[in-house]
LOKOLMAR-226683 format. One record per residue (C-alpha): x, y, z; residue number from 1. Coordinates in Angstrom, 2 decimals, decimal comma. Example, Ala and Ser with C-alpha at 12.3 -4.5 7.8 and 13.67 -1.06 7.14 Angstrom:
! LOKOLMAR-226683
[lumba [12,30; -4,50; 7,80]; 1];
[lumba [13,67; -1,06; 7,14]; 2];
END
This chain:
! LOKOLMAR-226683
[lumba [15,97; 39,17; 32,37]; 1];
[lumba [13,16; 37,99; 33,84]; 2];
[lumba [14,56; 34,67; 35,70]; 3];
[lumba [17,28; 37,52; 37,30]; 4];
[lumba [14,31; 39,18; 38,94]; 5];
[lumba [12,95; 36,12; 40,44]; 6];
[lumba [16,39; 34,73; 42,06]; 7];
[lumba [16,90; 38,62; 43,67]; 8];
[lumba [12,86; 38,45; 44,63]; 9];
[lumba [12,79; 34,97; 46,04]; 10];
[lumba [12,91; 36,40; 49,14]; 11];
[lumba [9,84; 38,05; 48,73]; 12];
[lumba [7,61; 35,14; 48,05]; 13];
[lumba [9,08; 32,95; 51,06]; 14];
[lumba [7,61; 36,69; 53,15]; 15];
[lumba [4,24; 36,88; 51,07]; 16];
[lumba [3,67; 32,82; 51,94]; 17];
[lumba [4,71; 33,49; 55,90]; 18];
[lumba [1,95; 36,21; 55,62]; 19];
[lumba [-0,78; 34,28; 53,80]; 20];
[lumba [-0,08; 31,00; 56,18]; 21];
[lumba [-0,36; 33,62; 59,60]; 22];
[lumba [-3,50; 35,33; 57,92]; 23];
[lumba [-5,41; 32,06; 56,01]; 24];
[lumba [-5,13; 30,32; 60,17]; 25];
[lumba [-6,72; 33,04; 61,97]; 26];
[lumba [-9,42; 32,71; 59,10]; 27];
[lumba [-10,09; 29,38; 59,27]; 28];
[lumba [-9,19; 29,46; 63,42]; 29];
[lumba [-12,07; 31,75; 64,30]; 30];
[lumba [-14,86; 31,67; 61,56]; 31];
[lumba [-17,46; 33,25; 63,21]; 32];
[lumba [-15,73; 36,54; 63,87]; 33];
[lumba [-17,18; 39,94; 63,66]; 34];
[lumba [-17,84; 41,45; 60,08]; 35];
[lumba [-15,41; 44,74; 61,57]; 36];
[lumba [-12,91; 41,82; 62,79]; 37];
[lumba [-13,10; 40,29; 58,94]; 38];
[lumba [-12,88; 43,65; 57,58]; 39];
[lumba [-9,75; 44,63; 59,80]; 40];
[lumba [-7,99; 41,56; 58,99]; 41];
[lumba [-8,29; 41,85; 55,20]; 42];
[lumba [-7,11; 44,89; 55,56]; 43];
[lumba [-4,33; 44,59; 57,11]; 44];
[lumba [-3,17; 41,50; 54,77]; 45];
[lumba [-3,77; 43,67; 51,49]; 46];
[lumba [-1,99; 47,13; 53,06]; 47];
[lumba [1,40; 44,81; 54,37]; 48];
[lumba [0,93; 42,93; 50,73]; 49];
[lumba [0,60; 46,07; 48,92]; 50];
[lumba [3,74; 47,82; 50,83]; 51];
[lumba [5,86; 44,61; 49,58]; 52];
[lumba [4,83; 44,94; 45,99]; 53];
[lumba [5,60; 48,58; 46,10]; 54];
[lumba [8,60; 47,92; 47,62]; 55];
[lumba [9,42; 44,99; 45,16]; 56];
[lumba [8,64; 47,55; 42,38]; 57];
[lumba [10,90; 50,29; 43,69]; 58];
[lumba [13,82; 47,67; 44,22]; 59];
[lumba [13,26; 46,84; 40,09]; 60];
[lumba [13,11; 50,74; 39,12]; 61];
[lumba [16,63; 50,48; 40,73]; 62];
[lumba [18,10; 47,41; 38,73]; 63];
[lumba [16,39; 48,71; 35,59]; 64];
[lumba [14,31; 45,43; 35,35]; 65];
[lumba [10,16; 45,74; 34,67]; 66];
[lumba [8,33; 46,52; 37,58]; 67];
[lumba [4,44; 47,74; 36,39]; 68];
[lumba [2,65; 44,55; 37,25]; 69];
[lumba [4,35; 44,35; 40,74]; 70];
[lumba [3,70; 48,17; 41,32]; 71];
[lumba [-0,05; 47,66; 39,90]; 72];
[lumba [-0,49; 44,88; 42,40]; 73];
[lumba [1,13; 46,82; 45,47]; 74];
[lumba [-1,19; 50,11; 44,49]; 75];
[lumba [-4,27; 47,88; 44,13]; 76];
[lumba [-3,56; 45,84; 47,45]; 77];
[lumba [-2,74; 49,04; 49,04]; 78];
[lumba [-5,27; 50,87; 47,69]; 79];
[lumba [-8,43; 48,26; 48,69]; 80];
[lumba [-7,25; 47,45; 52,16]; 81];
[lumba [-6,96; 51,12; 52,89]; 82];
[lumba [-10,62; 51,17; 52,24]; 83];
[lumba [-11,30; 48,13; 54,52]; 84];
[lumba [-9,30; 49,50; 57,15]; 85];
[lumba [-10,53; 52,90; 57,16]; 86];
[lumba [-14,36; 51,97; 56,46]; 87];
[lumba [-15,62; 48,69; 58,45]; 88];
[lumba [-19,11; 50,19; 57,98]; 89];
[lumba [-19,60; 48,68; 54,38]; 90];
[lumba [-21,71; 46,08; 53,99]; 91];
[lumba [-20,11; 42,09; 53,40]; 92];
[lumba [-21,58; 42,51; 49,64]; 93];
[lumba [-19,50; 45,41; 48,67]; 94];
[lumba [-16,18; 43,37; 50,95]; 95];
[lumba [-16,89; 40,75; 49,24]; 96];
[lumba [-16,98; 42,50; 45,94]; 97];
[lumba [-13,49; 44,71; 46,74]; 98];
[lumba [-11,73; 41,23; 47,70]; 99];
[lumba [-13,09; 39,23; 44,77]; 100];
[lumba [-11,74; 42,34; 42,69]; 101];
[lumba [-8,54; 41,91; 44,00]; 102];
[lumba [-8,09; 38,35; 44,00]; 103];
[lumba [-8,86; 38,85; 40,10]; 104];
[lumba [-6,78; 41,21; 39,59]; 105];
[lumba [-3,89; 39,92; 41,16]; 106];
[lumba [-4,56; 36,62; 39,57]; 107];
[lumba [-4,24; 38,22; 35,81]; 108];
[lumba [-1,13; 40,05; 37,09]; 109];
[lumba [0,52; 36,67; 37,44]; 110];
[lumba [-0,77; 35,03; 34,62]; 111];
[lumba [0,92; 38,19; 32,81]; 112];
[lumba [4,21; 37,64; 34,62]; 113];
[lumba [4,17; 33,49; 34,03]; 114];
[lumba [3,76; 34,64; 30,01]; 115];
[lumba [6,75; 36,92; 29,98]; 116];
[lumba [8,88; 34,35; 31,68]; 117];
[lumba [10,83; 31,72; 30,19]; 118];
[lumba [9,55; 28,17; 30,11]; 119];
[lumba [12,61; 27,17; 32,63]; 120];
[lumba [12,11; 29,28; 35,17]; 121];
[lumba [8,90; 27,76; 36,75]; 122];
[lumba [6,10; 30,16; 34,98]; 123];
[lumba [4,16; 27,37; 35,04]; 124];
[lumba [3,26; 27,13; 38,25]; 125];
[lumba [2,89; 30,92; 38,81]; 126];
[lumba [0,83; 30,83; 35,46]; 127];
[lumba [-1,62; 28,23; 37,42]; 128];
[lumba [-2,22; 30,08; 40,37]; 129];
[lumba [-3,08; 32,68; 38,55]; 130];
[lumba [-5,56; 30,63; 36,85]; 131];
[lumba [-6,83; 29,53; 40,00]; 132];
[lumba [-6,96; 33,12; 41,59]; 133];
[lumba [-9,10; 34,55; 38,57]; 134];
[lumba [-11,61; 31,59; 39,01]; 135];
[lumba [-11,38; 31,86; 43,36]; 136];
[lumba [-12,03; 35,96; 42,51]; 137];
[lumba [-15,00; 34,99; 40,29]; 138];
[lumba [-16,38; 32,57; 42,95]; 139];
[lumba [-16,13; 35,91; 45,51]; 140];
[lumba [-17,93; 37,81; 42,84]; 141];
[lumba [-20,73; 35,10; 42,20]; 142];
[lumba [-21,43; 34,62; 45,78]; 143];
[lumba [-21,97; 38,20; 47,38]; 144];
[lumba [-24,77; 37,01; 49,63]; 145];
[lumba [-23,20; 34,49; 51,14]; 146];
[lumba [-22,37; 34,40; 55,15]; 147];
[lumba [-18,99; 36,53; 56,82]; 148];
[lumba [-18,55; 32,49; 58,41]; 149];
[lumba [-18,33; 31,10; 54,63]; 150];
[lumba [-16,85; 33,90; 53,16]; 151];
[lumba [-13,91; 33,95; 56,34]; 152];
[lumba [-13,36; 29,95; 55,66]; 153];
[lumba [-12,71; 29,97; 52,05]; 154];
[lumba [-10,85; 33,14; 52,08]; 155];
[lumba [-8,63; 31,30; 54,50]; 156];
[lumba [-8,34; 28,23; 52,48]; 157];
[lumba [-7,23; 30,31; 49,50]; 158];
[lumba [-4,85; 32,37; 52,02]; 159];
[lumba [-3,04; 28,41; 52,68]; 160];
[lumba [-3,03; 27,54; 49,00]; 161];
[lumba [-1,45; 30,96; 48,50]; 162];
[lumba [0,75; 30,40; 51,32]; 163];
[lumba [1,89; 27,11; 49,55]; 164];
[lumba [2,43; 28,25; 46,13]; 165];
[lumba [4,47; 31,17; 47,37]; 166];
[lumba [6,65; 28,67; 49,29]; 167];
[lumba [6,69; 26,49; 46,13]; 168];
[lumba [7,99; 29,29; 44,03]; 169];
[lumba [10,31; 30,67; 46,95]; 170];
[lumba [12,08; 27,20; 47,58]; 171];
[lumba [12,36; 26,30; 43,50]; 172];
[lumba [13,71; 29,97; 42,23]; 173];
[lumba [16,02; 29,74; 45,59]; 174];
[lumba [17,12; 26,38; 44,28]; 175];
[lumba [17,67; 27,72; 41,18]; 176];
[lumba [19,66; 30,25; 42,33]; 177];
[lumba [22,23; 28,32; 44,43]; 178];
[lumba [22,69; 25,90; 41,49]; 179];
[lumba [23,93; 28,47; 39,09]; 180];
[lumba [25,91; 29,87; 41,60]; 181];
[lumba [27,03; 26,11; 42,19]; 182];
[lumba [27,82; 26,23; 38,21]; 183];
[lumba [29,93; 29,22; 38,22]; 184];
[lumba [32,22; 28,38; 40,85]; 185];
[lumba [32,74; 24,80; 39,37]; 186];
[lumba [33,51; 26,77; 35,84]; 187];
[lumba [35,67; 28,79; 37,62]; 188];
[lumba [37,82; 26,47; 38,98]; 189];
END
């Protein structure tokens, strides 16, 4: 059941919101770094994001519980910031282009998830940021030219609106969690 995956997974969007919060400061903290710098850092925030999907996905295999979006998401995060990592030579279009991609993609992914979850469990909050990834990703896509300064500011502002959804869902599905547990040892008694 889907709620089941989210209380065992909690966990995991308390660690993707630490991770978004670290990475969307240094954006915003020092705009005007190098394009390689820019490139580096994305990087880095899609390969440790991709590893924790994958990992997410392997840990659902296990439990028998569906786990394609999450490994979809961990390939493509892997996957993109392998190629920012491994080639800081590209030009900001084609960055821009690869992160916009991304932050699509892993917008649509959630919007997928919030529809096969039940209404109690707090899809709709998941279902909106995925709805505001997809339009963020467009934005990326629409503005190609635009400046490694711009670009670096309102990727970090979307890295701290990240970081607070993930906290959001974290905190609520932990919340959950400890109430039915709450419920069952009250029954039990």
């Amino acid at each position: 059941m889907e709620v089941d995956i989210l209380y065992r997974s909690w966990w995991s969007y308390v660690l993707r919101g630490i991770l978004a919060l670290i990475f969307g400061i240094l954006f915003l903290a020092y705009p005007g770094a190098t394009l390689k710098t820019f490139i580096i850092l994305i990087g880095v925030l899609l390969i440790i994001d991709g590893v924790i999907n994958l990992i997410r996905s392997v840990v659902f295999v296990f439990r028998k519980e569906p786990w394609g979006w999450t490994l979809v998401w961990g390939l493509i995060g892997l996957l993109i910031g392998l190629i920012f990592v491994n080639h800081t030579d590209f030009t900001l279009g084609f960055v821009a282009i690869l992160m916009g991609l991304w932050v699509i993609v892993m917008g649509i992914a959630e919007i997928a998830v919030a529809f096969d979850m039940p209404p109690e469990s707090g899809r709709g909050v998941l279902g909106v940021f995925g709805v505001i990834s997809v339009g963020f990703g467009i934005a990326i896509l629409a503005w190609t030219a635009g400046t490694v300064y711009a670009l670096m500011v309102l990727f970090g502002i979307y890295l701290l609106v990240a970081a607070v959804m993930d906290f959001i869902i974290g905190i609520y599905v932990g919340r959950m969690q400890h109430q039915e547990k709450k419920a069952i040892e009250e029954a039990v008694e």
